[in-house]
LUMNUBA-171542 format. One record per atom (N, C-alpha, C, O): residue number from 1; residue in one letter; atom name; x, y, z. Coordinates in pm, 1 decimal, decimal comma, m for minus. Layout:
N
+-----+------+------+----------+----------+----------+
| pos | code | site |       px |       py |       pz |
+-----+------+------+----------+----------+----------+
| NUM |    a |   CA |        X |        Y |        Z |
...
+-----+------+------+----------+----------+----------+
This chain:
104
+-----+------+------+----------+----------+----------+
| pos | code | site |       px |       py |       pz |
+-----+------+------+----------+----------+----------+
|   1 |    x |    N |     82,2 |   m118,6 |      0,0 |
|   1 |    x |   CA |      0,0 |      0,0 |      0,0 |
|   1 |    x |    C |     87,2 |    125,9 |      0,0 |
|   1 |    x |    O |     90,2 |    215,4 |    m84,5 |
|   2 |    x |    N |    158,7 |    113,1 |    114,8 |
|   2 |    x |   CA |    299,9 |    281,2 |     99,5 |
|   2 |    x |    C |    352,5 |    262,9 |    m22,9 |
|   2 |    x |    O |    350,9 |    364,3 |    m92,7 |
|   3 |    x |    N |    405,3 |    152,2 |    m78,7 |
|   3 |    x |   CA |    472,5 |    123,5 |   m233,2 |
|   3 |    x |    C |    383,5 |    231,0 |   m352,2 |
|   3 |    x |    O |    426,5 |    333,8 |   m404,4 |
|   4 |    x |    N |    199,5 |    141,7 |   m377,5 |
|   4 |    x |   CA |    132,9 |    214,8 |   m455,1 |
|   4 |    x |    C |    146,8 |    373,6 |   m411,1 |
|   4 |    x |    O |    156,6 |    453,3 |   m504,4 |
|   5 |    x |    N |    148,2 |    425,2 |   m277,8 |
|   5 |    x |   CA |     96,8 |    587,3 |   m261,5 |
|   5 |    x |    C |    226,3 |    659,1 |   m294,2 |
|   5 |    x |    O |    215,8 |    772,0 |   m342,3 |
|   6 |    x |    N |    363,1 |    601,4 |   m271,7 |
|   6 |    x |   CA |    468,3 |    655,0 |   m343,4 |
|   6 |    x |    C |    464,8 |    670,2 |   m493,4 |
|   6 |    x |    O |    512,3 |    763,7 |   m557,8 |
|   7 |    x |    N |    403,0 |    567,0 |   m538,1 |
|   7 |    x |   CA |    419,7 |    581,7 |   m682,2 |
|   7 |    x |    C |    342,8 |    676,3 |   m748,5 |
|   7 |    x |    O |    380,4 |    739,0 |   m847,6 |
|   8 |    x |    N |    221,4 |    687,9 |   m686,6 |
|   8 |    x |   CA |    104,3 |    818,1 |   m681,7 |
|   8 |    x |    C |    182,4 |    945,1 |   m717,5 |
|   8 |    x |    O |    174,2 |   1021,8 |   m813,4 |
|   9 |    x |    N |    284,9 |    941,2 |   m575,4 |
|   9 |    x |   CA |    306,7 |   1084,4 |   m541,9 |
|   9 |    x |    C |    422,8 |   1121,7 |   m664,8 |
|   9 |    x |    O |    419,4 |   1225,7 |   m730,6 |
|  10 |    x |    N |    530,3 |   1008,3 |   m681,0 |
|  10 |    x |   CA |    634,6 |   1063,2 |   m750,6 |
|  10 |    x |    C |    547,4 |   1085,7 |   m856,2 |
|  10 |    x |    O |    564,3 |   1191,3 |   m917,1 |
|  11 |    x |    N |    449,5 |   1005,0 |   m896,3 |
|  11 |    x |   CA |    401,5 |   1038,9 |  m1091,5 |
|  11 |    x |    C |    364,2 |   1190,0 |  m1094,6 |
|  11 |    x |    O |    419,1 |   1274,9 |  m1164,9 |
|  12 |    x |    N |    235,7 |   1215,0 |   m984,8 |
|  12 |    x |   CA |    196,8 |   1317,9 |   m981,2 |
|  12 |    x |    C |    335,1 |   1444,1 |   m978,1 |
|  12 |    x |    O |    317,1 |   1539,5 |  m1053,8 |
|  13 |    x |    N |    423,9 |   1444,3 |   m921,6 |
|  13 |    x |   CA |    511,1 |   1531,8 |   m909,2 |
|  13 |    x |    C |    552,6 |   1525,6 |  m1057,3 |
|  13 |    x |    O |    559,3 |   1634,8 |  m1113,8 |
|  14 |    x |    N |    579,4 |   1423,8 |  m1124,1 |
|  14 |    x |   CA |    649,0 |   1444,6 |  m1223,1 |
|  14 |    x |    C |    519,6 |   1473,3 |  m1327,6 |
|  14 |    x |    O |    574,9 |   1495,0 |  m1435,3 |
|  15 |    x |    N |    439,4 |   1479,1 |  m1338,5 |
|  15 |    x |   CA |    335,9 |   1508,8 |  m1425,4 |
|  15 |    x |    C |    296,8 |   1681,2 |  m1411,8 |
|  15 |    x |    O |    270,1 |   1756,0 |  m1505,9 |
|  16 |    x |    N |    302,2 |   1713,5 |  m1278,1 |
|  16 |    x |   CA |    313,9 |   1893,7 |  m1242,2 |
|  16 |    x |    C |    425,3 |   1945,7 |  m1281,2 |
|  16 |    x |    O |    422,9 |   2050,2 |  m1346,3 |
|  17 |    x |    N |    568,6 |   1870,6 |  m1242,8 |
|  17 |    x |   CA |    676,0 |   1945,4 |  m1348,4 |
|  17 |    x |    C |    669,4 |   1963,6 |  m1465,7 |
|  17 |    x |    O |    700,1 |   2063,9 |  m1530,3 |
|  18 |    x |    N |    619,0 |   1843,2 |  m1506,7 |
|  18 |    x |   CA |    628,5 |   1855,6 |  m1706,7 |
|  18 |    x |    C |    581,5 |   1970,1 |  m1673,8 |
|  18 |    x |    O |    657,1 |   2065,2 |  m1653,9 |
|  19 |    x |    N |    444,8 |   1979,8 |  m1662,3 |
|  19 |    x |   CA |    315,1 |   2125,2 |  m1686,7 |
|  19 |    x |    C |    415,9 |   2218,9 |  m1665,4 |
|  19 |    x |    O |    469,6 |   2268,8 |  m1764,3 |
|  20 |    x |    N |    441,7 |   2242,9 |  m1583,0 |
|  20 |    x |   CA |    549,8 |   2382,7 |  m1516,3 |
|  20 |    x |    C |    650,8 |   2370,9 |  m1651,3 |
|  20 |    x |    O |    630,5 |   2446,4 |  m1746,3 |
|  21 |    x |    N |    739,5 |   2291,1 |  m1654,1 |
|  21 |    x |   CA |    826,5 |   2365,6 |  m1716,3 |
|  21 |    x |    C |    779,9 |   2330,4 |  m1887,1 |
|  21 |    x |    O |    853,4 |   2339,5 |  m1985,4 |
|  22 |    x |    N |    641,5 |   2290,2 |  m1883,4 |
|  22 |    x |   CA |    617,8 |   2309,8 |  m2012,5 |
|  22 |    x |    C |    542,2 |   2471,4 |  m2040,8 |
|  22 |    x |    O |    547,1 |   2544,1 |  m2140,0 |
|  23 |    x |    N |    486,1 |   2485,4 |  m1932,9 |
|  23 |    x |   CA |    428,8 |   2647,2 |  m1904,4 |
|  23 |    x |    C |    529,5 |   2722,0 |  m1904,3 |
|  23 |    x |    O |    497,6 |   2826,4 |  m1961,3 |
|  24 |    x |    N |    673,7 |   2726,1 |  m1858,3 |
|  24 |    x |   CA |    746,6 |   2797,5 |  m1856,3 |
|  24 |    x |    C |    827,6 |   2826,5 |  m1973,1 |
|  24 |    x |    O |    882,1 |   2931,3 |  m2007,8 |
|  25 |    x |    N |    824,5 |   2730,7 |  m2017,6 |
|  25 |    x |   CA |    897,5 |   2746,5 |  m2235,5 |
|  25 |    x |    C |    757,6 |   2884,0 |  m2280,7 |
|  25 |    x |    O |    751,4 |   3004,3 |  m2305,9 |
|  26 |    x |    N |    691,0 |   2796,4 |  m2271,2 |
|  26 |    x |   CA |    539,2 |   2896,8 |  m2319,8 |
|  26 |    x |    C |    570,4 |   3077,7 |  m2241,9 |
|  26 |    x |    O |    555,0 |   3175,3 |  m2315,3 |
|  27 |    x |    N |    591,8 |   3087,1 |  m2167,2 |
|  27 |    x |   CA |    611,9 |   3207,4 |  m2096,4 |
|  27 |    x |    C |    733,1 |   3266,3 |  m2169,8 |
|  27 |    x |    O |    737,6 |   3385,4 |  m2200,4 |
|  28 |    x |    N |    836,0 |   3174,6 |  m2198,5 |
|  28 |    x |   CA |    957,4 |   3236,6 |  m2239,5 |
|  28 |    x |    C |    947,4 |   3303,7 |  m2376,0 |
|  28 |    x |    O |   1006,0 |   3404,6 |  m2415,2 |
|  29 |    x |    N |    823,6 |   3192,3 |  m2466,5 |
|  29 |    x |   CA |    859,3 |   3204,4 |  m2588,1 |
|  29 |    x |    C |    753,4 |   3330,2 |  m2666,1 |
|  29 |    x |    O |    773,0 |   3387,1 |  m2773,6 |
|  30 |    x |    N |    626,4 |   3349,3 |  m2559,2 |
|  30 |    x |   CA |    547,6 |   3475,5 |  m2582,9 |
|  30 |    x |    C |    681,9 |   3597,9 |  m2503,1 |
|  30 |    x |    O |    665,6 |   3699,8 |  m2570,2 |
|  31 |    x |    N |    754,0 |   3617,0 |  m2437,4 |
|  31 |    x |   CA |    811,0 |   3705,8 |  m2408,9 |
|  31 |    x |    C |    906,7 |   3752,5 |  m2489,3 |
|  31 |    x |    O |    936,7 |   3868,5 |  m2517,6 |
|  32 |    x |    N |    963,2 |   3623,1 |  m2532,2 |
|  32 |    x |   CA |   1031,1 |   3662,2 |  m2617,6 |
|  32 |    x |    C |   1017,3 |   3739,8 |  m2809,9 |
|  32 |    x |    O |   1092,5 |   3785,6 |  m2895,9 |
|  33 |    x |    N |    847,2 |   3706,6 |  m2786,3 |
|  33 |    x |   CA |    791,5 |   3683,3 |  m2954,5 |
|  33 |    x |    C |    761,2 |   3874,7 |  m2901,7 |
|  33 |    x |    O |    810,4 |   3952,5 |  m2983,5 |
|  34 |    x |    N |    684,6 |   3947,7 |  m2772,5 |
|  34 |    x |   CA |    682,4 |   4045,5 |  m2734,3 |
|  34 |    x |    C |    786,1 |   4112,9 |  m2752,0 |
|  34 |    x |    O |    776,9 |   4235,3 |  m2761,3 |
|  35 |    x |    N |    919,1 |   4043,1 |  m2761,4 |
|  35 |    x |   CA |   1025,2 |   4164,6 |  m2729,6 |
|  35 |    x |    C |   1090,2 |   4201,9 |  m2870,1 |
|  35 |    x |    O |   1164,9 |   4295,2 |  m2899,6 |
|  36 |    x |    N |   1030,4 |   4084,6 |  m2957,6 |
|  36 |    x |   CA |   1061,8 |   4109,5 |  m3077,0 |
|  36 |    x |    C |   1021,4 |   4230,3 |  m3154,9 |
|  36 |    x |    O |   1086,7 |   4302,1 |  m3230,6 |
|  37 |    x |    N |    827,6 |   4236,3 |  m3095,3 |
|  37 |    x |   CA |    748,5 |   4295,5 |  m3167,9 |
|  37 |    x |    C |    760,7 |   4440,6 |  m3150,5 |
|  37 |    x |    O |    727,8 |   4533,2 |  m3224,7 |
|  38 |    x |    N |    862,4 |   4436,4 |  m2937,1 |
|  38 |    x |   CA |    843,7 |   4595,7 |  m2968,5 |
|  38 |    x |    C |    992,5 |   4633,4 |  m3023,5 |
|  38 |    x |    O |   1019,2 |   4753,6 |  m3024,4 |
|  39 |    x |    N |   1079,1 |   4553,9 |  m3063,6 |
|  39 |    x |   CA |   1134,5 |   4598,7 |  m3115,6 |
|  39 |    x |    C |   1190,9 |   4626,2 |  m3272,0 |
|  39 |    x |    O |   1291,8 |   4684,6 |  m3311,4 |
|  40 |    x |    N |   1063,7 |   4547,3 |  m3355,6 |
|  40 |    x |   CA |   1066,9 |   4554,9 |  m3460,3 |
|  40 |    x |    C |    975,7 |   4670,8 |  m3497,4 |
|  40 |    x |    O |    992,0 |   4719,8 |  m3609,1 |
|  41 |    x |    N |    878,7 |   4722,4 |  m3415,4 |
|  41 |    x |   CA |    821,3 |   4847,6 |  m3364,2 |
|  41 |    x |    C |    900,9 |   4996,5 |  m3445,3 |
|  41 |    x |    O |    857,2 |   5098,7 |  m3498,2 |
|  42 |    x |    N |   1022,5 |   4945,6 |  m3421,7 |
|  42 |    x |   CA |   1136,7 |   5067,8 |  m3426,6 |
|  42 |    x |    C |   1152,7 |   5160,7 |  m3294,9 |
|  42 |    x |    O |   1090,8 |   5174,3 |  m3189,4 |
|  43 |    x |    N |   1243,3 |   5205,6 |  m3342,3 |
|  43 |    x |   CA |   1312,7 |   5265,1 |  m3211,6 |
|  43 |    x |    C |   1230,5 |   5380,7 |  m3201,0 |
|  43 |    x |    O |   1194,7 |   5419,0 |  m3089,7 |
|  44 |    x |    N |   1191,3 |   5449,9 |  m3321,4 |
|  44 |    x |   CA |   1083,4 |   5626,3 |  m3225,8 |
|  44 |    x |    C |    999,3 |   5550,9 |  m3124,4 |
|  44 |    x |    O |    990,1 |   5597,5 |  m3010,8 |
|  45 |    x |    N |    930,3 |   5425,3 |  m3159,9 |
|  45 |    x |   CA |    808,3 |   5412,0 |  m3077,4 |
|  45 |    x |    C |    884,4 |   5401,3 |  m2932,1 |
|  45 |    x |    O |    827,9 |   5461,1 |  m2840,5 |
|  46 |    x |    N |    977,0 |   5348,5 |  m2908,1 |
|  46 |    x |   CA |   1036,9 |   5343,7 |  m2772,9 |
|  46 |    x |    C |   1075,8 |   5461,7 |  m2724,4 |
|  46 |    x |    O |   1087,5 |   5494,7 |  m2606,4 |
|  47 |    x |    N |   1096,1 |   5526,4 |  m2825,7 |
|  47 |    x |   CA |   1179,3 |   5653,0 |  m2776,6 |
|  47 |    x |    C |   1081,2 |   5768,4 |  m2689,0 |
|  47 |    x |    O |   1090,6 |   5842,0 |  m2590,7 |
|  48 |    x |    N |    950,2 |   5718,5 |  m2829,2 |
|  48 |    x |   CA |    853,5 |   5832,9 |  m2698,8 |
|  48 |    x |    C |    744,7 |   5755,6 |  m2634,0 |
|  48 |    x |    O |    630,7 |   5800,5 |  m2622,1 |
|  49 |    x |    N |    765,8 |   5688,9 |  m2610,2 |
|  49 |    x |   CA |    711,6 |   5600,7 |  m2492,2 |
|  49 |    x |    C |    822,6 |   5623,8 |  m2355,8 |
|  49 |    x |    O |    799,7 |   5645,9 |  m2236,9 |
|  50 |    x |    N |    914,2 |   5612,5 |  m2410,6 |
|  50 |    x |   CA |   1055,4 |   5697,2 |  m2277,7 |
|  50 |    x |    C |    995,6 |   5843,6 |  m2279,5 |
|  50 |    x |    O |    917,0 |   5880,1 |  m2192,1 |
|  51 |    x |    N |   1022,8 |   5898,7 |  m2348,9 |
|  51 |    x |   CA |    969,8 |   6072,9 |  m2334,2 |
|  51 |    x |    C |    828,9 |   6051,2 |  m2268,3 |
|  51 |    x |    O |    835,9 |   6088,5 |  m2151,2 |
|  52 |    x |    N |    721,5 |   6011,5 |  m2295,1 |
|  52 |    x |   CA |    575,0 |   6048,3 |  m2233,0 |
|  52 |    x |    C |    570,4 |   5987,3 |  m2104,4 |
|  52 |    x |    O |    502,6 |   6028,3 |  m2010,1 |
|  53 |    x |    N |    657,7 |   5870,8 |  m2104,1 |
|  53 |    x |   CA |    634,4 |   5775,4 |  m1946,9 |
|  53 |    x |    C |    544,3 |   5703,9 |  m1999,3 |
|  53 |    x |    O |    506,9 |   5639,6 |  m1901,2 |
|  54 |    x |    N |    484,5 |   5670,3 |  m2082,6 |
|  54 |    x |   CA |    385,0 |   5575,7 |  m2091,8 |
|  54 |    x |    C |    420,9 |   5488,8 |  m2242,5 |
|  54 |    x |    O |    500,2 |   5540,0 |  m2321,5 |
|  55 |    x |    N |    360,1 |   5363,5 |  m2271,8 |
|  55 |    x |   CA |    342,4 |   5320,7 |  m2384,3 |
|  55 |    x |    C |    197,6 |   5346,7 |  m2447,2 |
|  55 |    x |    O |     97,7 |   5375,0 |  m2381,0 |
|  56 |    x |    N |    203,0 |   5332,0 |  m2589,2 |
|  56 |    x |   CA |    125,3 |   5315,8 |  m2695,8 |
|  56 |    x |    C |    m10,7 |   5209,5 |  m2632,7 |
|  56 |    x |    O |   m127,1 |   5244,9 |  m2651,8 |
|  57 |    x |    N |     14,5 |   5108,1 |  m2574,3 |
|  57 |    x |   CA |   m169,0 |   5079,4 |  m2563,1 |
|  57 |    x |    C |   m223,5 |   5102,7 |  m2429,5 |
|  57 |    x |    O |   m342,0 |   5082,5 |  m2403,1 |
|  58 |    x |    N |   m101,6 |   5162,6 |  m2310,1 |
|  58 |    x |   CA |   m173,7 |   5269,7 |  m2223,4 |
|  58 |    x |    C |   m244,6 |   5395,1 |  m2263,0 |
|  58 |    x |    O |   m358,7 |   5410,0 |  m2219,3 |
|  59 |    x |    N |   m199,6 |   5475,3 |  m2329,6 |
|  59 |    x |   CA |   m220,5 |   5600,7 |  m2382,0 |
|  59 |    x |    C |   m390,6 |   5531,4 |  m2478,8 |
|  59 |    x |    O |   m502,2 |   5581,7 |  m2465,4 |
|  60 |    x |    N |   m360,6 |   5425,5 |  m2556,7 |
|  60 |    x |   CA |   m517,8 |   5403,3 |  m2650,3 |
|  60 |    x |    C |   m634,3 |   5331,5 |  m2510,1 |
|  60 |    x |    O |   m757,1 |   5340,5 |  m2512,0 |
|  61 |    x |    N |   m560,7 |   5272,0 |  m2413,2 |
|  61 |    x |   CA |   m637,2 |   5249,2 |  m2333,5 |
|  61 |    x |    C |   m719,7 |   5389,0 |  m2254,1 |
|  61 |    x |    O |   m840,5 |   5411,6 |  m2261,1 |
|  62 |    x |    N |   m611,5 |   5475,9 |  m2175,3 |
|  62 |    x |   CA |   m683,5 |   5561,1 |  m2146,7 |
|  62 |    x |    C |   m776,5 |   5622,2 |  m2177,6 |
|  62 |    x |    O |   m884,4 |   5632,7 |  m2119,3 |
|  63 |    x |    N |   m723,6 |   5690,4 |  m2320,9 |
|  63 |    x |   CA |   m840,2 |   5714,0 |  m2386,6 |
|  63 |    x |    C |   m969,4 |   5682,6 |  m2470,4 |
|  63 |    x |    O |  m1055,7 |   5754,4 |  m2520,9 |
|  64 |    x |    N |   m946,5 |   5533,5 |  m2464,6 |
|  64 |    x |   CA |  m1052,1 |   5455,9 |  m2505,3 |
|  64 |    x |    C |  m1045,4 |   5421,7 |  m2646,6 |
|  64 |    x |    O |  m1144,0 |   5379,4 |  m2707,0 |
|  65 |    x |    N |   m910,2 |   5442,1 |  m2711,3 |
|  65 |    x |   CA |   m903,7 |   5469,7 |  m2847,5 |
|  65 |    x |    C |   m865,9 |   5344,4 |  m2887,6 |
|  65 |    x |    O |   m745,0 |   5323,2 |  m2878,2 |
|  66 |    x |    N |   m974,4 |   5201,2 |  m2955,0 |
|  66 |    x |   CA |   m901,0 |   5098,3 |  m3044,8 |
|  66 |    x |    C |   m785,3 |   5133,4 |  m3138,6 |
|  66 |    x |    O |   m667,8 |   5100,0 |  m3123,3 |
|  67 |    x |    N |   m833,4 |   5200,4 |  m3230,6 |
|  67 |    x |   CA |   m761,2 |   5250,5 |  m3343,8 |
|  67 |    x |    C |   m693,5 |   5372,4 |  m3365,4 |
|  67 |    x |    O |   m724,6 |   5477,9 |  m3310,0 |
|  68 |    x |    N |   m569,9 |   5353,5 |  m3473,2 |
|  68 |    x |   CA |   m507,5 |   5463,2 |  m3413,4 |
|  68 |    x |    C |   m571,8 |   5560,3 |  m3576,8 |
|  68 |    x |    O |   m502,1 |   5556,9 |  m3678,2 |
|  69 |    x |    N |   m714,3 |   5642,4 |  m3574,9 |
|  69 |    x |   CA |   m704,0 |   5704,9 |  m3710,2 |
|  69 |    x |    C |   m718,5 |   5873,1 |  m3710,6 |
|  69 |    x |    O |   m778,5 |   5917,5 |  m3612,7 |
|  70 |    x |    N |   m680,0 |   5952,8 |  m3790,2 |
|  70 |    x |   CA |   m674,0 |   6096,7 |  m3756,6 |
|  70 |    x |    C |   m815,6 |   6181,5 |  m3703,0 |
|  70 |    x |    O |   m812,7 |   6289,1 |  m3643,4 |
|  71 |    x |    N |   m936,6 |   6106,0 |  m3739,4 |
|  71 |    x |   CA |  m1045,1 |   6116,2 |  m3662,0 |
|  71 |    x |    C |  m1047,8 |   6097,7 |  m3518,2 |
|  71 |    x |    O |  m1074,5 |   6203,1 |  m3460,5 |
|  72 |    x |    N |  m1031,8 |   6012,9 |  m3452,1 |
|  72 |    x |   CA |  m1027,1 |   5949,5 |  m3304,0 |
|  72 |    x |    C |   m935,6 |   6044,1 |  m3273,5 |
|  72 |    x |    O |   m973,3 |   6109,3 |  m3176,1 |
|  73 |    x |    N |   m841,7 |   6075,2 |  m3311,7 |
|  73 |    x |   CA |   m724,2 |   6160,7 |  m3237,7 |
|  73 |    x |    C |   m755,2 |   6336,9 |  m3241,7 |
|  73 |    x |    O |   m726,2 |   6416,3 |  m3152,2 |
|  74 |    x |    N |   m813,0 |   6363,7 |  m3355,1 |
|  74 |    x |   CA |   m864,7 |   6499,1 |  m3359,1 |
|  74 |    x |    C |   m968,8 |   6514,7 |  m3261,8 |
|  74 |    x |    O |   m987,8 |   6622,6 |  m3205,8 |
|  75 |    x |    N |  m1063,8 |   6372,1 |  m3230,1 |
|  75 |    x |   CA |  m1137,1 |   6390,3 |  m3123,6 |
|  75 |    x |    C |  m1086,4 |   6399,1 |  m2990,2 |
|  75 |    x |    O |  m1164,9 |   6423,9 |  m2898,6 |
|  76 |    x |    N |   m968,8 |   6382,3 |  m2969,0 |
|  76 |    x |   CA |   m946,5 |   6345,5 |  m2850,0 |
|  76 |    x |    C |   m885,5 |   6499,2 |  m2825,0 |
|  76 |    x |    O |   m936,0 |   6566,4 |  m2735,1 |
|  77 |    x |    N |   m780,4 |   6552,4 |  m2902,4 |
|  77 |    x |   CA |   m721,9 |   6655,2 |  m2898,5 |
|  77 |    x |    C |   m839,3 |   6766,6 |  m2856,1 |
|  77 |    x |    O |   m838,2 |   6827,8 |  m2749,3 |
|  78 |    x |    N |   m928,3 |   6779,2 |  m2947,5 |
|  78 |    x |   CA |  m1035,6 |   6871,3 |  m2957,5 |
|  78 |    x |    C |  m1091,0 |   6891,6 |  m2812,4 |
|  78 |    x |    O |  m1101,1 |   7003,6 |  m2762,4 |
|  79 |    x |    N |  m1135,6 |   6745,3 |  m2730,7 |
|  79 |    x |   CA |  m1154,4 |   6729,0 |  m2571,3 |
|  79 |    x |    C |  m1074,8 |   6808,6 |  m2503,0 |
|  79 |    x |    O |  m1116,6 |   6900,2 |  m2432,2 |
|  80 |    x |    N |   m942,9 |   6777,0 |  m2520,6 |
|  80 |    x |   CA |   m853,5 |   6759,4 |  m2425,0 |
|  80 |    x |    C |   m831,1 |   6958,5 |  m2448,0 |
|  80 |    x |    O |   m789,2 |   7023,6 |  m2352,4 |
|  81 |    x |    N |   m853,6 |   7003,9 |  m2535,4 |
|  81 |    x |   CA |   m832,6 |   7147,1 |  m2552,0 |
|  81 |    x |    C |   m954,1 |   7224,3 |  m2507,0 |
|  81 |    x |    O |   m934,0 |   7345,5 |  m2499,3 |
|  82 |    x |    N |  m1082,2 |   7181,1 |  m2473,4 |
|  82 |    x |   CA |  m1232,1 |   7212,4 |  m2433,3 |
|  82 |    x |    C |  m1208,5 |   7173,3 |  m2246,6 |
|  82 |    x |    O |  m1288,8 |   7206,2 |  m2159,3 |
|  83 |    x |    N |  m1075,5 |   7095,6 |  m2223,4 |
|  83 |    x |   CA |  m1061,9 |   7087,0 |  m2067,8 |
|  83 |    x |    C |   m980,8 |   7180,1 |  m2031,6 |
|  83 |    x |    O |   m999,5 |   7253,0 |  m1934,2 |
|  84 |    x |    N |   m865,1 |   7185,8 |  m2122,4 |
|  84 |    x |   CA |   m784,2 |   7272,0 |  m2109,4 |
|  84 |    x |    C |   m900,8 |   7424,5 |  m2068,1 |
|  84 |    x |    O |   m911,1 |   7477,2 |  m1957,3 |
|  85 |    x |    N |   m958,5 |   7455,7 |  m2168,1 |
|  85 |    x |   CA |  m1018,8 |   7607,1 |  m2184,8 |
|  85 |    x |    C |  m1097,7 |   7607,9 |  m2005,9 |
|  85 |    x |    O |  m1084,1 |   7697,2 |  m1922,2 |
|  86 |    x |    N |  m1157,0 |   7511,6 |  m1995,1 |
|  86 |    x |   CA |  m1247,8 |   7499,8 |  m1845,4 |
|  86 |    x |    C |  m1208,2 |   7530,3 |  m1699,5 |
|  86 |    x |    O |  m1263,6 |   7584,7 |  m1604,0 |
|  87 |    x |    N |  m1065,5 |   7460,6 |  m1727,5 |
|  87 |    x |   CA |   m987,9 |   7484,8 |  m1639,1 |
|  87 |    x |    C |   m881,8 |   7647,6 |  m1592,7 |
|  87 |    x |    O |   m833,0 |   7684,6 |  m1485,9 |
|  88 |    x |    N |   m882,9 |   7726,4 |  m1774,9 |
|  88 |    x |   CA |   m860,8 |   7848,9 |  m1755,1 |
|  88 |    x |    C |   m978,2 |   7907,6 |  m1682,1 |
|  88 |    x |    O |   m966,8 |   7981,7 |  m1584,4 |
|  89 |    x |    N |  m1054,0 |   7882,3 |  m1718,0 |
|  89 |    x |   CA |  m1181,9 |   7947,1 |  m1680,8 |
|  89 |    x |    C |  m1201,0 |   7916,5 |  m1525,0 |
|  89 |    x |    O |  m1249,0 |   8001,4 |  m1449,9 |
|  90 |    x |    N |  m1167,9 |   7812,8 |  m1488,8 |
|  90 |    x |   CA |  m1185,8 |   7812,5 |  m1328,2 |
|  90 |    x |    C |  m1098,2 |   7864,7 |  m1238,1 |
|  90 |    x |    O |  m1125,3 |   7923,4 |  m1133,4 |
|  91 |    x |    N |   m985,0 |   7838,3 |  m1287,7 |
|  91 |    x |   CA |   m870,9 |   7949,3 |  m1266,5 |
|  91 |    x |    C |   m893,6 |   8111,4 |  m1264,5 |
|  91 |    x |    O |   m860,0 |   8194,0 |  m1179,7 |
|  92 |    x |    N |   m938,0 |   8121,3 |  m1344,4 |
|  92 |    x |   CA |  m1015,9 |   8267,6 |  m1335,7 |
|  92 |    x |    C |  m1105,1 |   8331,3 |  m1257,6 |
|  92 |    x |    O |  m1125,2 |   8449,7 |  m1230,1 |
|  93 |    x |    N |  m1157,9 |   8221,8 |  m1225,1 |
|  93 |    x |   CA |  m1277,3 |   8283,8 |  m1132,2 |
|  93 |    x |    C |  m1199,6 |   8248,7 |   m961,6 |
|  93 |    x |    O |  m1206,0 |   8326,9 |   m866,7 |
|  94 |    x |    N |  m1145,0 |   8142,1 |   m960,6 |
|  94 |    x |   CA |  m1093,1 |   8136,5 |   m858,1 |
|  94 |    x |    C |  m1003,6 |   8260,7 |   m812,8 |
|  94 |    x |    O |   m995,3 |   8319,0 |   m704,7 |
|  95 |    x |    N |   m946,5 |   8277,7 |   m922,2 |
|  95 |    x |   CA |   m819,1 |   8414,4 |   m904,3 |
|  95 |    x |    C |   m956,9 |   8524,1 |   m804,7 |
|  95 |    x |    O |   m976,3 |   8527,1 |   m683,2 |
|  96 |    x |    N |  m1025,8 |   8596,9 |   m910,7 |
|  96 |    x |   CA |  m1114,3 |   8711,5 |   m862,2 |
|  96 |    x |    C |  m1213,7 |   8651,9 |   m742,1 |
|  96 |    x |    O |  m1282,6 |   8716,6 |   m663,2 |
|  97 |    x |    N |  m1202,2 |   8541,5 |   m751,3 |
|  97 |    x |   CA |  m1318,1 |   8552,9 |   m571,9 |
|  97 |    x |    C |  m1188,9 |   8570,7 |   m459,3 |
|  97 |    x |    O |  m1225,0 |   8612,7 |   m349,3 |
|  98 |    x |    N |  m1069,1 |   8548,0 |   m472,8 |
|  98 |    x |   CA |   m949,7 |   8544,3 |   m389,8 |
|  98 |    x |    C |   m935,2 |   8682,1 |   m370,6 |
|  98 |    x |    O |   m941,8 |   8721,3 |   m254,1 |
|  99 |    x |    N |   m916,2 |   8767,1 |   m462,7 |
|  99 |    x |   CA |   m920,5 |   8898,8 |   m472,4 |
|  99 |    x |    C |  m1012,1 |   8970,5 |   m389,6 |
|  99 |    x |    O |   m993,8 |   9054,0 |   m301,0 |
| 100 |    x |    N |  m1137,9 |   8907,4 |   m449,4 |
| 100 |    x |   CA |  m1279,9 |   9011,0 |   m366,3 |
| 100 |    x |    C |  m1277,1 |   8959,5 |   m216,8 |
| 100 |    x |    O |  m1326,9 |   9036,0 |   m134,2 |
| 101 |    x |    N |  m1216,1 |   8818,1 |   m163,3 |
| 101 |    x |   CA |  m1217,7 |   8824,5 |    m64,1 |
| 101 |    x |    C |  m1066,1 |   8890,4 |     48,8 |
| 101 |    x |    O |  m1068,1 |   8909,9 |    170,3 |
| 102 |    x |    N |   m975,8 |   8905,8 |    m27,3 |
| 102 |    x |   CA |   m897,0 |   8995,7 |     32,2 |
| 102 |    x |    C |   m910,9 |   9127,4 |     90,2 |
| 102 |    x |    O |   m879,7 |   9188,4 |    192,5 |
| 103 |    x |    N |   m990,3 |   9150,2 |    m53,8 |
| 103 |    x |   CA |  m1040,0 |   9326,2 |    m39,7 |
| 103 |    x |    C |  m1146,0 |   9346,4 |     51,6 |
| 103 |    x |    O |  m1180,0 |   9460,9 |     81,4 |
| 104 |    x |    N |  m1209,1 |   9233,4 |    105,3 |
| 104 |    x |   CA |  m1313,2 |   9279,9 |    232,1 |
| 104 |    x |    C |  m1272,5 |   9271,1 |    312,3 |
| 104 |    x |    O |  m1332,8 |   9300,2 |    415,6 |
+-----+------+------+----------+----------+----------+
């Protein structure tokens, strides 16, 4: 009976290693197929992904953008310049209530 439950245990062990280090080729070989891609990418894309701090499908994530086409991006710009303006504007008013409350 201890004979059969040894034999249990070693198979099972050796049946979870295969998996593992057959999972682990698999891990190596998408990382490696990734490191290809960003670097067949070319080098600007790295370069301003270093300059912004961010990569290319953070930046489409944030903004919700699948695709990269001059529509989606004029939309986004167009936003992002309508927040910009809002924020002068609150700035502004913040400035003059600071003011009017000094002056009382």
């Amino acid at each position: 009976m201890a004979r059969y439950l040894a034999q249990i245990i070693v198979m099972g062990a050796q049946v979870v290693g295969r998996a593992f280090a057959r999972a682990l080729q698999q891990e190596f070989a998408a990382s490696q197929a990734a490191a290809k891609a960003r670097s067949s990418a070319g080098q600007h894309s790295a370069a301003a992904s270093s300059i912004t701090g961010m990569s290319l499908q953070e930046a489409q994530q944030i903004l919700n953008v699948s695709t990269l086409t001059p529509e989606e991006i004029q939309k986004v710009v167009r936003a992002k310049e309508r927040l910009d303006e809002e924020l002068s504007i609150q700035t502004q008013q913040q400035s003059k209530q600071s003011q009017q409350n000094t002056e009382t």
